[in-house]
N, C-alpha and C positions, 0 to 999 in steps of 0.2 A: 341793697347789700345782701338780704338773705339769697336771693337769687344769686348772688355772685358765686357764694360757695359750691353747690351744686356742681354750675359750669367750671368750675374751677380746680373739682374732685374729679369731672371729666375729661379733664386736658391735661392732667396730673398724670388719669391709667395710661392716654396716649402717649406722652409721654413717656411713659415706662416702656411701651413697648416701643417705642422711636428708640431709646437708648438699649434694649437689648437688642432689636434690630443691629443698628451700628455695629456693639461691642461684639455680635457673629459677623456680622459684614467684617470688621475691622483683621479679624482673625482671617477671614478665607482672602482676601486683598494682600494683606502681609503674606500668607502663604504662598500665593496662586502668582503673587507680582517676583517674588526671589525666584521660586522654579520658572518662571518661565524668562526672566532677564540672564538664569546660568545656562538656559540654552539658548538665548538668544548669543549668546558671546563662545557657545560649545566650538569644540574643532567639528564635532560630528555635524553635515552639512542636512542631514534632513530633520535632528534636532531646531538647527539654525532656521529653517524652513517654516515647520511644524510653528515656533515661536513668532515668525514673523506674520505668518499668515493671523495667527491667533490675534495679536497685537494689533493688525491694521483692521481688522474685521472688527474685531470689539469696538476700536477708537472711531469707525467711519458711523457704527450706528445707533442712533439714539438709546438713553436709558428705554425710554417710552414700549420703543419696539424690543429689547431684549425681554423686559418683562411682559409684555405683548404674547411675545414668542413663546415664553416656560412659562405662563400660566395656562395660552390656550393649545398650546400645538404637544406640551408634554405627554396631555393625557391620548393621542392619539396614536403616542406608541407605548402606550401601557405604563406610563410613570405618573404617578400623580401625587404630585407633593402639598405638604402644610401651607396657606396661602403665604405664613409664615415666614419659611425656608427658600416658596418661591419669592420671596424679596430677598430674601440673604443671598441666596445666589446670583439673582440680577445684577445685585450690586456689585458682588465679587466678582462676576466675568466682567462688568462695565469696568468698575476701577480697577482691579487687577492689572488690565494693559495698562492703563496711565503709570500703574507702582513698577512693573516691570518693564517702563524706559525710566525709569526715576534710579532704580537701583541699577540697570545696566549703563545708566551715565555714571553712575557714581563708580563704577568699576572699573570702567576707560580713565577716569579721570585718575589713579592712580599713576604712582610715575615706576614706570616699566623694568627700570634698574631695578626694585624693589623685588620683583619678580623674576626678574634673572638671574639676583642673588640671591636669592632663596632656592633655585635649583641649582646654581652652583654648588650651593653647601650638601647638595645630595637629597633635598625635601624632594618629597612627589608632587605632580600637577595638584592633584588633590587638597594634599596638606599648604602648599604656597595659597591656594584660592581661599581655605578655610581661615588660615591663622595669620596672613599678610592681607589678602588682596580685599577680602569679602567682609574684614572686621573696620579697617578703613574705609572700604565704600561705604558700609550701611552709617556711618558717621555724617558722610560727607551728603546720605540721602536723608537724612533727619527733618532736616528743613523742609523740603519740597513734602516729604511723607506727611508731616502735618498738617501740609494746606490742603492735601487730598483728603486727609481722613475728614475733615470741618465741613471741605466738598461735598464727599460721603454722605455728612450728618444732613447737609440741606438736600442732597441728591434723594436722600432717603423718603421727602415731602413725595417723589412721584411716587411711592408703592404705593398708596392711597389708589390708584388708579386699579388696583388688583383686590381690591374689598378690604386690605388688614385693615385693620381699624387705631393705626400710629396718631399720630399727633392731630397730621392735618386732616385726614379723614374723619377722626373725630369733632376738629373745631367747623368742618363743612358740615357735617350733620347736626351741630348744636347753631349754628350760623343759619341754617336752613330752619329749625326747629325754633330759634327765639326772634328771627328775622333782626337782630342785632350785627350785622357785620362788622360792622368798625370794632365793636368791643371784643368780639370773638377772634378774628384776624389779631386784631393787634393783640391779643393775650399768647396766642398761637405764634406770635412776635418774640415777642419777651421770653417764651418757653425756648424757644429754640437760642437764644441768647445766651440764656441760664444754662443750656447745656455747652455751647459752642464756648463761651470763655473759659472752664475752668479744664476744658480739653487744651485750650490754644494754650493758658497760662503751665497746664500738667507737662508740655510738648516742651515749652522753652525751660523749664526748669530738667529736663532731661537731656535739652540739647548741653545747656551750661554745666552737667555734671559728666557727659563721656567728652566735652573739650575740655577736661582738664589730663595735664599731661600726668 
């Protein structure tokens, strides 16, 4: 048991930095998925382009290789970032595309009269997309948005691959360190549990508060 605490205060820090990881993931993914689903649906056709291309490239290739990619190949053109930031970014170009066909379905699936009568009445492209089209999609992307951000949280286990020292990186070098696995993994279990349900349960109590009429 005293050895327990130790290990314990060690998968606590990773942790901490697994969920500030996410909670900058979470922000550049919501960012990065809305801009690039309003051009993917733009009139302008190299916006539409630009989006698509972005979206299949991201989705054909592994987490593994993007961050691969922006830890070793950044510093050969002169950028070299916090091992930190290169996980938040990984994350945000990987899931990004997935968030931006999440919220670009939710914007088709609008019914189109809604949008025609809104420029009927004289609104702009602009103004219909903002105050009809884009407040209804992101409702209707709620759902699907929380099962990526949870993805996220566990997608997050690969930046250990890039040295931060988050959750699972941490429980591999205490894993390695007490030659304990089962204990160590499975506590590394449990942590990532602790974080994933009170986001899954945060999700459904937000979805149940913008479905009310």
């Amino acid at each position: 048991m005293e050895q327990l605490w130790p290990i314990l205060g060690h998968l606590l820090g990773g942790a901490f930095v697994t969920a500030q990881l996410l909670a900058a993931a979470a922000v550049g993914i919501l960012a990065l998925g809305l801009a690039a689903s309003l051009c993917k649906v733009s009139r302008l056709l190299p916006l539409r382009l630009l989006a698509s291309l972005y979206i299949d490239l991201a989705r054909s290739v592994p987490l593994l290789v993007v961050l691969f990619l922006l830890y070793y190949s950044l510093p050969d053109f002169g950028i070299t970032l916090p091992v930190f930031w290169t996980g938040v970014l990984g994350l945000t170009i990987y899931y990004g595309a997935y968030q931006a066909e999440i919220v670009r379905a939710g914007i088709q699936a609008i019914d189109r009269g809604q949008v025609e009568a809104g420029l009927a009445l004289g609104m702009r492209p602009v103004t219909v997309m903002l105050r009809i089209t884009l407040r209804q999609a992101l409702r209707v992307a709620l759902p699907p948005t929380t099962g990526l951000l949870i993805g996220a949280l566990k997608g997050s286990a690969q930046v250990a691959v890039i040295a931060l020292p988050e959750l699972l990186r941490t429980g591999n070098n205490l894993a390695v360190a007490t030659g304990d696995f089962f204990l160590i993994y499975g506590l590394v279990a449990l942590f990532y549990l602790a974080m994933a349900i009170p986001l899954s349960r945060a999700a459904r109590a937000l979805e149940a508060r913008v479905s009310r009429p």
